[in-house]
N, C-alpha and C positions, 0 to 999 in steps of 0.2 A: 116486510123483507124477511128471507128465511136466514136462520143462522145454522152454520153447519163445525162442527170441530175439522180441521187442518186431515186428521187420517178420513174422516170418511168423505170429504172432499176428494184425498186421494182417487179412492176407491168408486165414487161416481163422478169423476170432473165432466166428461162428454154431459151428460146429462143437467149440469150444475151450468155448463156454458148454454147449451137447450134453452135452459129458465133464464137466461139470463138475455139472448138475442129474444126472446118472449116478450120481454120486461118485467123479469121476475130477478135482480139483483141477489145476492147469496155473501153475506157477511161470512168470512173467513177465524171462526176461533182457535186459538191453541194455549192451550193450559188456562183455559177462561177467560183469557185475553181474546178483543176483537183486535186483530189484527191488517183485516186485507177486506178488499170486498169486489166480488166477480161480478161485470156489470157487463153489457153490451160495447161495443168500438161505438156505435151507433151515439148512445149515452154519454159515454166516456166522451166522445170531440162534443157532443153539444156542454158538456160542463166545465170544460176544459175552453172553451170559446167564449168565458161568459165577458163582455166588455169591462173595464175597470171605472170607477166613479170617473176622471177625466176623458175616457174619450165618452162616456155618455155625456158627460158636458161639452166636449166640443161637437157633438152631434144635435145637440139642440136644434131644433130648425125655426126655432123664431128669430127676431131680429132683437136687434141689441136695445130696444126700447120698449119690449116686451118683459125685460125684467125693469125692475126699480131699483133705483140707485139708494146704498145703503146708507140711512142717517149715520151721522158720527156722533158718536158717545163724547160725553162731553170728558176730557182725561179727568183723570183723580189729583188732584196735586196730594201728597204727603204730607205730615206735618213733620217735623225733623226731632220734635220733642218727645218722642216712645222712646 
């Protein structure tokens, strides 16, 4: 991934968007700070789309006996005496 400072980004954007519908993304610095990063729309909704850990659990396609039912720990009892 190319890094570019904030003015010369200015000065080539057409070009910097070019790379970027390519799939050549373009980190965005200013004053040495990464700041921003020019990417495709294309990109951008595929990462933007990613599912979150429950619905990929509710997407599971096996049935409910395909997982194993969790042992139970035995509790701790405390002693009162610390």
């Amino acid at each position: 991934m190319k890094e570019s400072q904030l003015k010369d980004v200015k000065a080539t954007f057409s070009a910097i968007v070019d790379r970027a519908v390519a799939g050549e993304p373009t980190i965005v610095t200013r004053h040495g700070r990464k700041e921003a990063v020019v990417l495709s729309f294309k990109e951008y909704e595929r990462l933007s789309k990613v599912p979150t850990f429950g619905e990929l659990l509710a997407a599971f396609p096996g049935d409910a006996d395909d997982v194993p039912e969790r042992s139970q720990r035995p509790s701790r009892s405390y002693n009162s005496e610390f």
